[in-house]
C-alpha positions as CSV (number, residue, x, y, z in Angstrom):
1,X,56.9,-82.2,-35.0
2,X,58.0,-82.6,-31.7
3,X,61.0,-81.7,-29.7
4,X,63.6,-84.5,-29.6
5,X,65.9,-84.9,-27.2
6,X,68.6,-87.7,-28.5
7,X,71.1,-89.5,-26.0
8,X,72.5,-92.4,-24.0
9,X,72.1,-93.8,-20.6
10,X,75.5,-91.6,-19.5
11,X,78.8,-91.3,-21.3
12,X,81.5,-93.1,-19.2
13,X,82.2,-95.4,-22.1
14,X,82.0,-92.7,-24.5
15,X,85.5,-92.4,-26.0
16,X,86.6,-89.2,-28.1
17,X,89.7,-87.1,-29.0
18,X,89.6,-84.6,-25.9
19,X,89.8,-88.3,-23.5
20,X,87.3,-86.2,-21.3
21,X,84.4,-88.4,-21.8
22,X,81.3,-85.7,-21.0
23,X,82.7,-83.2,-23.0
24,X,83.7,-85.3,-25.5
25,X,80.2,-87.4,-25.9
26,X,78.2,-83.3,-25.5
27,X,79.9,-82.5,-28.7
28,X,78.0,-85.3,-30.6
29,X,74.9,-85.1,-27.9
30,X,72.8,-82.3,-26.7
31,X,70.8,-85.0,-23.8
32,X,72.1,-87.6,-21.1
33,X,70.4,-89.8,-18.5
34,X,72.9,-89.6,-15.9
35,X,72.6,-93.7,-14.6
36,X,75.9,-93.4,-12.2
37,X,73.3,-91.9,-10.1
38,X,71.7,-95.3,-9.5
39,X,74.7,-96.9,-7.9
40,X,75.8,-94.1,-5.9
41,X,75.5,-90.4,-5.1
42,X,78.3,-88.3,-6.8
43,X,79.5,-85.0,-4.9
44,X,77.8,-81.5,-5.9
45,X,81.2,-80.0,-6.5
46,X,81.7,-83.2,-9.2
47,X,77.9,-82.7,-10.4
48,X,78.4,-79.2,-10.8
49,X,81.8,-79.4,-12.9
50,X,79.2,-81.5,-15.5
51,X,77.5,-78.8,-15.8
52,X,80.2,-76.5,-16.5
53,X,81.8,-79.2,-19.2
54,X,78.6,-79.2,-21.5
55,X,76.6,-76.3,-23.1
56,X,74.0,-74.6,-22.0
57,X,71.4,-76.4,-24.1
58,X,72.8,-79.8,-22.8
59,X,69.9,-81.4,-21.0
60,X,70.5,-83.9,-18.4
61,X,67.9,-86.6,-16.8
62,X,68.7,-88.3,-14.1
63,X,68.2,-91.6,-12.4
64,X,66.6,-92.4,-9.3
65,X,68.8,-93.9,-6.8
66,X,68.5,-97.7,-6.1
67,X,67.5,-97.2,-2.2
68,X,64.4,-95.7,-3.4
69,X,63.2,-97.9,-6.4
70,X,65.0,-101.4,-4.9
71,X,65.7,-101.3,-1.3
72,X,62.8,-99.3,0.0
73,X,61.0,-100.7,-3.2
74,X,58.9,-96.9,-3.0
75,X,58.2,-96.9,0.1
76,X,58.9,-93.5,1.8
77,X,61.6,-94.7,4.2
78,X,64.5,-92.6,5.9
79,X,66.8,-93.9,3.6
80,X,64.6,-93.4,0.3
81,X,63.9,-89.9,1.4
82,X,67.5,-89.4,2.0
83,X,68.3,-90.8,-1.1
84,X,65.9,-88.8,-3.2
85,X,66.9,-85.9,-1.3
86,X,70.5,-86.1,-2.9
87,X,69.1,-87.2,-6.4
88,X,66.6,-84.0,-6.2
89,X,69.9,-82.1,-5.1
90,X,72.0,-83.5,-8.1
91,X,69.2,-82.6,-10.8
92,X,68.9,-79.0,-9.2
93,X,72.3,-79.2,-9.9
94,X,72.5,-79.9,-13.6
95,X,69.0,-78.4,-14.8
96,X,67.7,-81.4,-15.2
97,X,63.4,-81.5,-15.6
98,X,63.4,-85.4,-14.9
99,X,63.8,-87.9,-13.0
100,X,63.9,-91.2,-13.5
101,X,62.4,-93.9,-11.5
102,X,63.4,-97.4,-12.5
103,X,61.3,-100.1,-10.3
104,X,62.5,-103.3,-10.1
105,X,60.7,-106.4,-12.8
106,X,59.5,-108.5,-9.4
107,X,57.6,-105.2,-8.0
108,X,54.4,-104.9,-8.8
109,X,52.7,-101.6,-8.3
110,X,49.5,-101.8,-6.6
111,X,47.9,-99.6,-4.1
112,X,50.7,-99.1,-1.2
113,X,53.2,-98.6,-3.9
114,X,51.4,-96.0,-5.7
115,X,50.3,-93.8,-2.5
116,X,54.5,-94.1,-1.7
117,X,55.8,-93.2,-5.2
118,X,52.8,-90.0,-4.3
119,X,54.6,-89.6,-0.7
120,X,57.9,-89.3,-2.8
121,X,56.9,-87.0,-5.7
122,X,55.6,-84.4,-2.7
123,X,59.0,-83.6,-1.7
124,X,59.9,-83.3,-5.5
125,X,59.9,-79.7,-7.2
126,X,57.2,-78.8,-9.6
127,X,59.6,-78.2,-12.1
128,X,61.1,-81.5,-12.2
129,X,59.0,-84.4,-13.5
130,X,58.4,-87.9,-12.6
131,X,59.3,-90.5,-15.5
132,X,58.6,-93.8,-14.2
133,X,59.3,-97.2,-15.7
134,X,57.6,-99.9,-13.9
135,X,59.0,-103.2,-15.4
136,X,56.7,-105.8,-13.9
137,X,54.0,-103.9,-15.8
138,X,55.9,-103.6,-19.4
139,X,52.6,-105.0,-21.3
140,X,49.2,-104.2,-21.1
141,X,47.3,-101.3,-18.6
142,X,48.5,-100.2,-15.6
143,X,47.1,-101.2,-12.2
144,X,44.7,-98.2,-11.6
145,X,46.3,-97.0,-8.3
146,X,49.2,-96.2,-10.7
147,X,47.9,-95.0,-13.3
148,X,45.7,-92.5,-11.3
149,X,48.6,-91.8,-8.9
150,X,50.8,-90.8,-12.3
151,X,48.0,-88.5,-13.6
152,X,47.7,-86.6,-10.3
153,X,51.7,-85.4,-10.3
154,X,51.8,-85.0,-14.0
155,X,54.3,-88.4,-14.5
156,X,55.4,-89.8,-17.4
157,X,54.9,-93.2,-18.3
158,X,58.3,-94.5,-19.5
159,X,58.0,-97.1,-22.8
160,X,60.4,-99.1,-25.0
161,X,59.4,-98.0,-28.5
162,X,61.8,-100.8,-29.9
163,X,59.4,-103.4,-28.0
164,X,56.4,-102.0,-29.4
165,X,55.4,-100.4,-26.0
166,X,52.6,-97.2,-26.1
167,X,52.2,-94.8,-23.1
168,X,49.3,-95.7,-20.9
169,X,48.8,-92.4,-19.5
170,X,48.6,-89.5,-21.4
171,X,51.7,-86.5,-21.0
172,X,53.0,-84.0,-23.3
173,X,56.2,-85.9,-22.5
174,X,57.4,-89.1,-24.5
175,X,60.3,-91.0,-22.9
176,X,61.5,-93.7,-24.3
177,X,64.2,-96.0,-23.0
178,X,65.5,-98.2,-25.9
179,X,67.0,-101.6,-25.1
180,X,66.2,-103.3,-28.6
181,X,64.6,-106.8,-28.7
182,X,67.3,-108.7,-26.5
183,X,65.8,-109.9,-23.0
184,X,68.9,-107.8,-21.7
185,X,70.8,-104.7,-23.5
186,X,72.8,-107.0,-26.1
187,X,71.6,-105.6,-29.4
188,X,72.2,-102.7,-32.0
189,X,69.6,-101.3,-33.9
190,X,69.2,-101.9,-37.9
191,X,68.3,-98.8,-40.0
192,X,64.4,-100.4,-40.2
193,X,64.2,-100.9,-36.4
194,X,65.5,-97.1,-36.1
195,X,63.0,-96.1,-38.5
196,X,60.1,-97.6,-36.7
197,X,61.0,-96.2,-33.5
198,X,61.1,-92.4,-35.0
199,X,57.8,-93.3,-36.6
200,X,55.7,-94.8,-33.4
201,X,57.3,-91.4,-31.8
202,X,55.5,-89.1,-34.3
203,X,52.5,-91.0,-34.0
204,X,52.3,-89.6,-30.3
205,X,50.5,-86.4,-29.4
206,X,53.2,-84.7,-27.6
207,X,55.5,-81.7,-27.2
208,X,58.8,-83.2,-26.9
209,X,60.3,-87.0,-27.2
210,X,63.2,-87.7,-25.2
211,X,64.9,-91.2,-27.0
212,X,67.7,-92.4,-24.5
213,X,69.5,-95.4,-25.9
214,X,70.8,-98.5,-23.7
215,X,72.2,-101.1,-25.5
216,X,75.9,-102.0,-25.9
217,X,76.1,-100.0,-28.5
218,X,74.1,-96.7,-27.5
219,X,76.3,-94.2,-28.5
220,X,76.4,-96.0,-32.7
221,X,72.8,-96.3,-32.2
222,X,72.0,-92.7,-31.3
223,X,74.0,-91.1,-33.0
224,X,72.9,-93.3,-36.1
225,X,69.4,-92.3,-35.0
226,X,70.4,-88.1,-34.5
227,X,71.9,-88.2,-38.1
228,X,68.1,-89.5,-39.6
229,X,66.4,-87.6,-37.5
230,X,68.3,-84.7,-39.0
231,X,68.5,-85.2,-42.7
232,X,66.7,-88.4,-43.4
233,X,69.5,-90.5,-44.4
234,X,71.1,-93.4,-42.6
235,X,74.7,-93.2,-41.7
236,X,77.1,-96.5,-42.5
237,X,77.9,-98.9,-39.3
238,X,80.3,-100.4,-40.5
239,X,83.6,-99.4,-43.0
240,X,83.2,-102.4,-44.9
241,X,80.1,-103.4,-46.8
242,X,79.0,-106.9,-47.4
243,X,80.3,-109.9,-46.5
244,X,83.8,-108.2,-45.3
245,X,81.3,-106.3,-43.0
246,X,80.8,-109.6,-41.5
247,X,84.7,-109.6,-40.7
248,X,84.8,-106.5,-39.4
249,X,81.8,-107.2,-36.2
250,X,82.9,-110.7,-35.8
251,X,86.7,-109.9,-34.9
252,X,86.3,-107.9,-31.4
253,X,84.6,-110.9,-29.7
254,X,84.2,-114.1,-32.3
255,X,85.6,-117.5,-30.5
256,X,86.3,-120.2,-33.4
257,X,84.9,-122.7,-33.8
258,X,81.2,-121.7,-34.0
259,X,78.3,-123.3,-35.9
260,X,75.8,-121.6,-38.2
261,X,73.3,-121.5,-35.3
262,X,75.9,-120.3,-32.9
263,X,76.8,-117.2,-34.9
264,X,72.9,-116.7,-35.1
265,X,72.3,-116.8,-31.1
266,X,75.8,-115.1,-30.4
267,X,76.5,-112.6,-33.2
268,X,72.9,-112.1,-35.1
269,X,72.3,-109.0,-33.4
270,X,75.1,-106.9,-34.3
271,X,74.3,-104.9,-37.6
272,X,76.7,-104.6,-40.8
273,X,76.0,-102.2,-44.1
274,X,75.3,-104.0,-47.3
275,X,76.4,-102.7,-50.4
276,X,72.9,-100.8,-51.3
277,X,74.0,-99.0,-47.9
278,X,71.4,-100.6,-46.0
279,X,72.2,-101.8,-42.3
280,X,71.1,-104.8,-41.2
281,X,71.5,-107.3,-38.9
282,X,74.2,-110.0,-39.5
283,X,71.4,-112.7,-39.2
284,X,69.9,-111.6,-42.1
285,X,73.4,-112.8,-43.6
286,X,74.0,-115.4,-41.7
287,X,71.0,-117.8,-42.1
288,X,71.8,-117.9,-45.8
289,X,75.1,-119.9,-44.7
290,X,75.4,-123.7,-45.4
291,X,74.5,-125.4,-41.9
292,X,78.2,-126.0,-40.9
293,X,80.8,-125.8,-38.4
294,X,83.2,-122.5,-38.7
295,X,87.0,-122.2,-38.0
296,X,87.1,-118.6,-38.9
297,X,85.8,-115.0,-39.8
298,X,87.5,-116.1,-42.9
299,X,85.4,-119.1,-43.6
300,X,82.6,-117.2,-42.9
301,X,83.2,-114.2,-45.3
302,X,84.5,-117.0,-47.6
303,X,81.2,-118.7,-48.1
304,X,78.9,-115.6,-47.7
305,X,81.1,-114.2,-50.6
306,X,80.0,-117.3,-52.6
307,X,76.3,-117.0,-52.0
308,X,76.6,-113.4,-52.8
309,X,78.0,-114.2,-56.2
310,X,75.5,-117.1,-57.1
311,X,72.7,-114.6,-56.1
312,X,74.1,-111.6,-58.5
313,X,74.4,-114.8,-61.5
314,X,70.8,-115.3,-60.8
315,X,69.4,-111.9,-60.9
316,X,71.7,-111.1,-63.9
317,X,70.1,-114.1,-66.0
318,X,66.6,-112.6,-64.6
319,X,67.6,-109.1,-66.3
C-alpha cells in the first residue's frame, strides 16, 4: 500500500489543550498544507519556529502565493517571481517536497499558460515538486500544452477524490484536495464517502497519497479518516446517537423556524452517528420528517424519535 500522508489545509482553527495551535494539531497529524501562504508571506524566523514546534517526521506542503496563480495568473512576472521566490524560501524552510499551485476556476490553461507555469518551475528546486490544481479544468483531459508541460517537470496533477476526480497525468504522487460535494467547502464527510475516497486512492498506482482535507470540518474529517486508515474502524462524530444526534449538530448554528426542506438545504450535510454506529448525513434523517414547519431542535428530535419508534414496531412484527 502506499504511503499516506493525512492532514488539513493548515491548523489556525485547530483548537487543543497546549492553546498552541501547530503543536497542538502535529500531535494528532503527522502532514499540513500550509494555505496562510496564499494570502501573504510569513517571516523565515516565524517559518522556521514551525519547524521547530512539530516533529521531525511532520511533513509540510505549501501553497503558492496568490500573485503567482491570481494576479500574474502564471505568467512569469517580477512580482510572481518574487513571490515564488519567498514561497520556494518558506518550503526550504520547513522541508517541505511540494508546492502547491492553486489557479484560479476562470483561467484556462492553454499554451502561454503552460510555457509560464514551465518558466516558473525552472527556478524551483528539483527536490520540491509541482502539484497543480487547475480548476477551470476539474472534468475531463487536460489541454495538451498542460498536460505535456506537467510531464516534463515531473508535476502532479491535483484531484478531488470526493468528486470522483482521477489524475490525468501519471506521478508516483497522489494529491488529493478534499472539499466534499458542496459547490464551496460546507460539507463533512459520512463514513461511506470516507470509505470511497481511501478506496479510489488504492486503486492508483503510486508510492505515496497525500489526502489534505478542506471543508469546515477538516480536522473531524481527517482525523475520522487517519483512525480508518489505521485500524479499519470508523470513529463516532457525534456523542449522541440517533435522533438526539440531530440535537447535538443543529444547536451551534440552527435559526427556528425552519421547514423540512430548509433543514435539508441548510443542515443536510452535517453527519450524525446512528445507533448501529454508522455516520451519516443528517439528510438521510431528515427527509423521513413530515413536510412541516419547525420551531425547534426539539420538534425535530421529537418527531424523528416517533418515526424511529414506528420503524423498530414494523421490523419487530417482520421478526
Amino acid at each position: 500500500m502506499a504511503e499516506a500522508w493525512i492532514g488539513a489545509g493548515g491548523w489556525g482553527y485547530f483548537r487543543g489543550p497546549s492553546g498552541r495551535p501547530l503543536e497542538d494539531y502535529a500531535r494528532a497529524f503527522r502532514f499540513a498544507e500550509a494555505n496562510v501562504t496564499f494570502y501573504r508571506h510569513p517571516s523565515l524566523t516565524t517559518v522556521r519556529r514551525w519547524r521547530r514546534s512539530v516533529p521531525r517526521g511532520f511533513r509540510f506542503a505549501v501553497k503558492v502565493h496568490q500573485a503567482v496563480t491570481h494576479r500574474a495568473r502564471l505568467r512569469p512576472t517580477s512580482e510572481a517571481m518574487a513571490a515564488l521566490d519567498r514561497d520556494i524560501a518558506i518550503a526550504i524552510a520547513l522541508g517541505s517536497e511540494v508546492l502547491v499551485f492553486q489557479t484560479p476556476a476562470d483561467l484556462k490553461l492553454e499554451r502561454d499558460e503552460a510555457k509560464g507555469l514551465r518558466d516558473l518551475a525552472s527556478s524551483i528546486p528539483p527536490r520540491i515538486r509541482v502539484a497543480l490544481e487547475p480548476r477551470a479544468h476539474r472534468s475531463g483531459v487536460l489541454p495538451s500544452p498542460l498536460a505535456n508541460t506537467l510531464r516534463d517537470i515531473g508535476g502532479i496533477d491535483v484531484i478531488d477524490l470526493s468528486r470522483g476526480e482521477t489524475p490525468r497525468v501519471s506521478s508516483d504522487v497522489l494529491y488529493t484536495r478534499l472539499f466534499g460535494a458542496s459547490n464551496g467547502n460546507v460539507w463533512e464527510f459520512s463514513d461511506a464517502e470516507l470509505r470511497a475516497i481511501g478506496d479510489a486512492a488504492d486503486r492508483q498506482d503510486v508510492d505515496r497519497v497525500i489526502f489534505t482535507f478542506h471543508g469546515v470540518k477538516m480536522y473531524k474529517d481527517a482525523a475520522r479518516f487517519h483512525a480508518f486508515r489505521a485500524t479499519g474502524e470508523f470513529p463516532r462524530a457525534t456523542r449522541a446517537a440517533g435522533p438526539e444526534a440531530v440535537r447535538e449538530v443543529l444547536a451551534p448554528d440552527a435559526r427556528w423556524p425552519m421547514a423540512r426542506n430548509d433543514l435539508l438545504r441548510d443542515h443536510g450535510w452535517k453527519v450524525v452517528t446512528l445507533p448501529d454506529g454508522r455516520n451519516v448525513h443528517t439528510t438521510d434523517l431528515f427527509r423521513e420528517l413530515p413536510d412541516t414547519r419547525y420551531s425547534s431542535a426539539d420538534q425535530v428530535v421529537r418527531s424523528l424519535g416517533k418515526g424511529t419508534s414506528k420503524r423498530n414496531m414494523t421490523e419487530q412484527s417482520k421478526l
